[in-house]
Every structure is written in C-alpha cells, then in structure tokens.
VOBAGU-94468 format. One record per residue: x, y, z of N, C-alpha, C, O in turn; residue number from 1. Coordinates in Angstrom, 1 decimal. Layout:
((X; Y; Z); (X; Y; Z); (X; Y; Z); (X; Y; Z); NUM)
...
//
This chain:
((0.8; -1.2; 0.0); (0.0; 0.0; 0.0); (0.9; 1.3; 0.0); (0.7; 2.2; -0.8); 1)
((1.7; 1.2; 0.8); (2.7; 2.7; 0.7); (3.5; 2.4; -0.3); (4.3; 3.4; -0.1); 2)
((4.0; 1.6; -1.4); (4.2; 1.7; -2.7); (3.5; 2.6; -3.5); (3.9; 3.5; -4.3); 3)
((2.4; 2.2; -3.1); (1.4; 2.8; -4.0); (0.9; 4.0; -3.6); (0.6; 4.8; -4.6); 4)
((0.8; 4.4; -2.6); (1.1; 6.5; -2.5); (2.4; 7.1; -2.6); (2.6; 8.3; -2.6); 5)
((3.2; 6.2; -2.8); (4.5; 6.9; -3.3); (4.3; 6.9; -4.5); (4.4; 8.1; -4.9); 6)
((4.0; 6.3; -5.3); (4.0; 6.4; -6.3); (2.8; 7.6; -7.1); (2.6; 7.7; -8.3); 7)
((2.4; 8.1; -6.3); (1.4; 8.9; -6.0); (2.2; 10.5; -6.0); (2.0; 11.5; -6.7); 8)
((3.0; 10.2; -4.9); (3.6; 11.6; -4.4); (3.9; 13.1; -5.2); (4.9; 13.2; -6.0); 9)
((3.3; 13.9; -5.0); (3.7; 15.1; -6.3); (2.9; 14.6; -7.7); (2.8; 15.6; -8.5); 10)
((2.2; 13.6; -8.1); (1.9; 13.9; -9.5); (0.6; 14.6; -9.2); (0.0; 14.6; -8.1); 11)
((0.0; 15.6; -10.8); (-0.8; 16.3; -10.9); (-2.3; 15.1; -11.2); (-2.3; 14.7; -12.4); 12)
((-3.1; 14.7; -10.6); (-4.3; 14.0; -11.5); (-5.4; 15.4; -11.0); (-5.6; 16.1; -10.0); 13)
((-5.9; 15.0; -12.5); (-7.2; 15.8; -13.1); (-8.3; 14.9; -12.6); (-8.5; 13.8; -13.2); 14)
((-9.4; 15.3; -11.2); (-10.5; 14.7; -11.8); (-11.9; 15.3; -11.9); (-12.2; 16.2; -11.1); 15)
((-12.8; 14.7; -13.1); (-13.8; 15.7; -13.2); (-15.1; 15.1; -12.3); (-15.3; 13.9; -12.3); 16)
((-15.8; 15.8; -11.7); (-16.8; 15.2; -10.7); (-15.7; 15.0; -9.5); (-15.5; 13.8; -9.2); 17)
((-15.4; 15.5; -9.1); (-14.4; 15.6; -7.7); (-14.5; 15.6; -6.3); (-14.0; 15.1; -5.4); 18)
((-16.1; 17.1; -6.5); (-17.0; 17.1; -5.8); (-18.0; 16.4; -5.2); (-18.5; 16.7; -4.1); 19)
((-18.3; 15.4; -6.0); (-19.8; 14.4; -5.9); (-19.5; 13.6; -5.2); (-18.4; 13.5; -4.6); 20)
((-20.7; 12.6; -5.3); (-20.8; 11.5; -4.0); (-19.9; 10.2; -4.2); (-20.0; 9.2; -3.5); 21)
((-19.1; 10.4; -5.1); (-18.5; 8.8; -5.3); (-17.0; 10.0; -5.1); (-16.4; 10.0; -4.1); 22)
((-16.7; 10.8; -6.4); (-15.7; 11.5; -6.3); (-14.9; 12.0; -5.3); (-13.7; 11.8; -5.4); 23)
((-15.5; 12.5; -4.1); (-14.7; 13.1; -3.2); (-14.4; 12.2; -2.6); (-14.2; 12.7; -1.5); 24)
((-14.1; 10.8; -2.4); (-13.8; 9.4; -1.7); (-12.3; 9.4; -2.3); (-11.5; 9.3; -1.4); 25)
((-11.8; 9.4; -3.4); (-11.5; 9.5; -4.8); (-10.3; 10.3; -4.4); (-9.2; 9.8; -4.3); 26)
((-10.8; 11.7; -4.3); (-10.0; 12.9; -3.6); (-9.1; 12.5; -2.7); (-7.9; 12.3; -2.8); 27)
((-9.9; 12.5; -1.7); (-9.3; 12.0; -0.2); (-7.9; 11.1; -0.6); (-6.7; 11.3; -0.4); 28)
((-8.7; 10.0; -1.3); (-7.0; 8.9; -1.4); (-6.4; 9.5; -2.0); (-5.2; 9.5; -1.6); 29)
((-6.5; 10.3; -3.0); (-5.1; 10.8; -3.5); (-4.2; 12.0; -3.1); (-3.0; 12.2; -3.3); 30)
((-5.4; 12.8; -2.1); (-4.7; 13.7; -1.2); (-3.7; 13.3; -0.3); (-2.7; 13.9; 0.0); 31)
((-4.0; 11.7; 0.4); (-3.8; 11.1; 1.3); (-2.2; 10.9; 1.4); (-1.3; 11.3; 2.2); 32)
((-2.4; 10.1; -0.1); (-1.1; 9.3; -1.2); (0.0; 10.2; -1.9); (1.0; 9.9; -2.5); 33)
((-0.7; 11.7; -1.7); (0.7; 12.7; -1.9); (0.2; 13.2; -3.1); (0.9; 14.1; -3.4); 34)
((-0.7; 13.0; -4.0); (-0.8; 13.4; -5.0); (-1.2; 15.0; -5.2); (-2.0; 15.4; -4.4); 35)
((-0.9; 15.8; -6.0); (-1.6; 17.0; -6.4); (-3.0; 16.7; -7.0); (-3.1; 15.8; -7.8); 36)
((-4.1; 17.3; -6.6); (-5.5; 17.2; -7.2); (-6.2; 18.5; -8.0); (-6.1; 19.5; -7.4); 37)
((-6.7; 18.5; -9.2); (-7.1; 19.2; -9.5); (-8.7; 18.9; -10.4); (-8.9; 18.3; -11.4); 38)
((-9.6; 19.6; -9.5); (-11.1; 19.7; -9.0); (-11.8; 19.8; -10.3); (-12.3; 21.0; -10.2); 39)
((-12.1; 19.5; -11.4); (-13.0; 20.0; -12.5); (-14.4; 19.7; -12.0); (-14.7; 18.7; -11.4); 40)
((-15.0; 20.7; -12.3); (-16.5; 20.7; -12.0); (-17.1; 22.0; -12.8); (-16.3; 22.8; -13.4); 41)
((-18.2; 22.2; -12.8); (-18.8; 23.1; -13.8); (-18.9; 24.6; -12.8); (-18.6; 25.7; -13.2); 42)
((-19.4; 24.1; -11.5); (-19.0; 25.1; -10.4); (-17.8; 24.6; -9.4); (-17.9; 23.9; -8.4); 43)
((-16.9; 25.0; -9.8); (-15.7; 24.2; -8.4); (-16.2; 24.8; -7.2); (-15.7; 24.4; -6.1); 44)
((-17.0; 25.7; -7.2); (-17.2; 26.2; -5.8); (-18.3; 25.2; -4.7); (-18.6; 25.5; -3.5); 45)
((-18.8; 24.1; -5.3); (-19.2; 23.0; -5.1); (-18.3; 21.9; -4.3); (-18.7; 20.9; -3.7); 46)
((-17.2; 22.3; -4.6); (-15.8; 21.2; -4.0); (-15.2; 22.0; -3.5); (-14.1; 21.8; -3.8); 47)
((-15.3; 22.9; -3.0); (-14.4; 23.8; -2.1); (-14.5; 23.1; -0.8); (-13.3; 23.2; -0.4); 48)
((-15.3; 22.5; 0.0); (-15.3; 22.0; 1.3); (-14.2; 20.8; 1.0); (-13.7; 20.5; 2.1); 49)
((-13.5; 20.0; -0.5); (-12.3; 19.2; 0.3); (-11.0; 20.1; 0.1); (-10.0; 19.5; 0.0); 50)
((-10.8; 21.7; -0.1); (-9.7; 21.7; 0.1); (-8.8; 22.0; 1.5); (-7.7; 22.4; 1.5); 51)
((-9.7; 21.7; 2.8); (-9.0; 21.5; 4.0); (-8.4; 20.1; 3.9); (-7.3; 20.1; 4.5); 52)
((-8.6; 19.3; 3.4); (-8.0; 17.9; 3.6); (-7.1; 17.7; 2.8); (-6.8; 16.5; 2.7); 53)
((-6.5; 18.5; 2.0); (-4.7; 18.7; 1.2); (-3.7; 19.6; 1.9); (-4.2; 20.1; 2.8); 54)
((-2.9; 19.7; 1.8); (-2.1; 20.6; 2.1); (-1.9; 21.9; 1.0); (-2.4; 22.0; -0.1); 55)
((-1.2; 22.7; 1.6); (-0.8; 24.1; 1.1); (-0.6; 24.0; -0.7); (0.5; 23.5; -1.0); 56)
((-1.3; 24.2; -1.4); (-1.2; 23.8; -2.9); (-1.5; 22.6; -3.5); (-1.6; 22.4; -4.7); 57)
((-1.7; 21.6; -2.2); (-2.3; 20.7; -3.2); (-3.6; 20.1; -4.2); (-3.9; 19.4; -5.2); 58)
((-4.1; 21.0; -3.2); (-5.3; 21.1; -3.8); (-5.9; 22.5; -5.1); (-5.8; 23.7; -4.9); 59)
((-6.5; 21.9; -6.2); (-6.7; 23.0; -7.4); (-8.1; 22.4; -7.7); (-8.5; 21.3; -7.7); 60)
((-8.8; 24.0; -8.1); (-9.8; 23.7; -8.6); (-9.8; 24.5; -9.9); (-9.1; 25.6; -10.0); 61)
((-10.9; 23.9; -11.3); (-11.1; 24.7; -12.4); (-12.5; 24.1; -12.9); (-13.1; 23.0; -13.0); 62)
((-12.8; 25.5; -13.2); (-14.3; 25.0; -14.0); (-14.1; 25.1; -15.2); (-13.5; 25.8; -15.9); 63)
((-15.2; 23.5; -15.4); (-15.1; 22.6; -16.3); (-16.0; 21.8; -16.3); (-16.2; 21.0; -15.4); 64)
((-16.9; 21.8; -17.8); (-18.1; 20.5; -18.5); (-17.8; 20.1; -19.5); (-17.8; 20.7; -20.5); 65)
((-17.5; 18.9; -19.3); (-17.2; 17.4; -20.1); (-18.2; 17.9; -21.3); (-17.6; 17.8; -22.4); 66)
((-18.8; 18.2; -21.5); (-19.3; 18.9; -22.8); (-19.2; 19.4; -23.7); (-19.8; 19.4; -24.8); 67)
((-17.6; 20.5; -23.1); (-17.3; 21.4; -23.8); (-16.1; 21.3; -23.9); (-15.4; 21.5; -23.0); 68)
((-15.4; 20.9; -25.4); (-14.1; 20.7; -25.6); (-13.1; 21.2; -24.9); (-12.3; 20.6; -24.2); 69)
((-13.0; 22.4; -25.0); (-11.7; 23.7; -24.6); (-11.8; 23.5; -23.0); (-10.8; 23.5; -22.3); 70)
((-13.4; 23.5; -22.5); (-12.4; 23.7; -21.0); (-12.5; 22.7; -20.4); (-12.9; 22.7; -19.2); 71)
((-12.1; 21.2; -21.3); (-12.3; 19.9; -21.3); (-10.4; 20.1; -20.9); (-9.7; 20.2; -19.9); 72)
((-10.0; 20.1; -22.4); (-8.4; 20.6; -22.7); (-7.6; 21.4; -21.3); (-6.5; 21.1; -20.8); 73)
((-8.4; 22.4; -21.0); (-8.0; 23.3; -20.1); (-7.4; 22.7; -18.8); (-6.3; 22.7; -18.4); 74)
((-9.0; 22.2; -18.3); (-8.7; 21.0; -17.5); (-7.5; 19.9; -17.1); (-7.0; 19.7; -16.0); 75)
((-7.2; 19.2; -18.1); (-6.1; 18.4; -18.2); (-4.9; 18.5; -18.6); (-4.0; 17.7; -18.4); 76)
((-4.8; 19.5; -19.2); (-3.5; 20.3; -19.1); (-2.4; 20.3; -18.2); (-2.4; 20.8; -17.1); 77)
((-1.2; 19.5; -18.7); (-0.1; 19.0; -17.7); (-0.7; 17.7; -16.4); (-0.3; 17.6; -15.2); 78)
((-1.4; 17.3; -16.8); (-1.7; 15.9; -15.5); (-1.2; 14.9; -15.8); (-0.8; 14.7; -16.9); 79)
((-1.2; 14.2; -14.9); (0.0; 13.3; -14.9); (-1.1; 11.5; -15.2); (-1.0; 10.4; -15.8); 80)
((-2.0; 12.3; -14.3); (-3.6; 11.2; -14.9); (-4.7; 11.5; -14.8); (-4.9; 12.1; -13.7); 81)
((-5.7; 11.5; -15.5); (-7.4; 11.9; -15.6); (-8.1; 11.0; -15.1); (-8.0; 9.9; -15.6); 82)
((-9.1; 11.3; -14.1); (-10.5; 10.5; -13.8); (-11.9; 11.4; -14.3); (-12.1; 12.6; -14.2); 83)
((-12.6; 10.3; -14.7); (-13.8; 10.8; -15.0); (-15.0; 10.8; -13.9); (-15.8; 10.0; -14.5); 84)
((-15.6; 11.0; -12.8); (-16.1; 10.8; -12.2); (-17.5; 11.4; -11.7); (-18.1; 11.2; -10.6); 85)
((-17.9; 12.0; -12.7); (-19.1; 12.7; -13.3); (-20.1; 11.4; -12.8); (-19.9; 10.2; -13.1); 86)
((-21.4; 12.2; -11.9); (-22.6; 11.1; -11.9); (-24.0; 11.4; -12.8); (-24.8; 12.3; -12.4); 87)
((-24.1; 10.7; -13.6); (-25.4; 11.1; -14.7); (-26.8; 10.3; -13.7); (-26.8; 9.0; -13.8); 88)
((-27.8; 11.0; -12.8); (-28.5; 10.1; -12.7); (-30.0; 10.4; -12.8); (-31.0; 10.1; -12.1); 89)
((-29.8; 11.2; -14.4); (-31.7; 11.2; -15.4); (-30.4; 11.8; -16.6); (-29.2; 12.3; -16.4); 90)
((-31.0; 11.7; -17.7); (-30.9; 12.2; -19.2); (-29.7; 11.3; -19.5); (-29.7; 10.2; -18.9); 91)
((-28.7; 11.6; -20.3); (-28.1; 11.0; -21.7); (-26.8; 10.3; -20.9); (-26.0; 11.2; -20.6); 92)
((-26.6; 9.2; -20.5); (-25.4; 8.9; -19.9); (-25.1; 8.8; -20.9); (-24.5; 9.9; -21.2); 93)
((-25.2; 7.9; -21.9); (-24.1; 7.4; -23.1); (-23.5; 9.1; -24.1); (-22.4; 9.2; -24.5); 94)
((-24.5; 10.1; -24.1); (-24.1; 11.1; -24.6); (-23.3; 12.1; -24.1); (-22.8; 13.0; -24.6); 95)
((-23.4; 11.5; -22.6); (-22.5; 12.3; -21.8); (-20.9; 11.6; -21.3); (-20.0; 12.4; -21.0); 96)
((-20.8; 10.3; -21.2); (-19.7; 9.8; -20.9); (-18.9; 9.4; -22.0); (-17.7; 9.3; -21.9); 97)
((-19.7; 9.0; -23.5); (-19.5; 8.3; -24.8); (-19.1; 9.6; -25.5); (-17.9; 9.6; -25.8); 98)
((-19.7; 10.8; -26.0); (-20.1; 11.3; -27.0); (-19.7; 12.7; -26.2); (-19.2; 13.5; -26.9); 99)
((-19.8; 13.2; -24.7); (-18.8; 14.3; -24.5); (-19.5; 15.5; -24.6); (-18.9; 16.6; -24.4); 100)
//
C-alpha cells in the first residue's frame, strides 16, 4: 500500500466530478497518497469543502463541463492522470460519458 502512494507523491491528476458523491472518496485517497488534485467541476465552488483535507497547494480547482471541448483541454493540461467521475442520474449517460 505505501508503494502505491508513493508512487502517487507530487503527480498532478485531473479529476472531473471531484466534488460528488463517489468523487470526493476519490479525492481523499489521492490527497492522502501525496498526489496533487485538481477539482474540474462546472461550479468548483461545489468542492471547495475538500480543500481542507490537502495541504498548502495541493489542492486545485477549475471550472469545467465534459461537454465542452476547450475547458475539457484546459482542465487536463499537464496531468499526470485523468479520472472521469461525473454522476449522470436522469438524461443521456451514453451522450455524456461516450459522445462528450
């Protein structure tokens, strides 16, 4: 297990849905594991309650909808890895996780 937050330590992951109910679980371990986090959400001010649980800089937020190419791009810009963690639960999952 401490392999595996070292290996963690310092990298940038992108994830989108950061905020939500599966996502911020998500957060935590990679805050935990040393990683840099950075929050895409359409309002990041929605995930502002996990940036007590990083330290000084590790935590980043940017708004961002998987809908919209550019601040799709924006978003992931220099990461080291991307999670998708967006929850669709009424309208187009396949058009939203498939098609973007």
């Amino acid at each position: 297990r401490r392999k595996k937050a070292r290996a963690m330590n310092d990298k940038l992951v992108t994830i989108f849905g950061g905020g939500g109910f599966v996502g911020r679980y998500v957060v935590q371990a990679l805050l935990r594991g040393g990683a840099r986090v950075r929050i895409a959400e359409r309002d990041p001010r929605h995930a502002w309650f996990l940036k007590p649980l990083g330290g000084l800089g590790q935590t980043q937020f940017v708004a961002a909808d998987v809908t919209l190419p550019e601040t799709v791009r924006r978003a992931v810009a220099g990461a080291d890895a991307v999670t998708n963690m967006v929850g669709v639960l009424a309208g187009d999952f396949e058009g939203l996780h498939v098609a973007g």
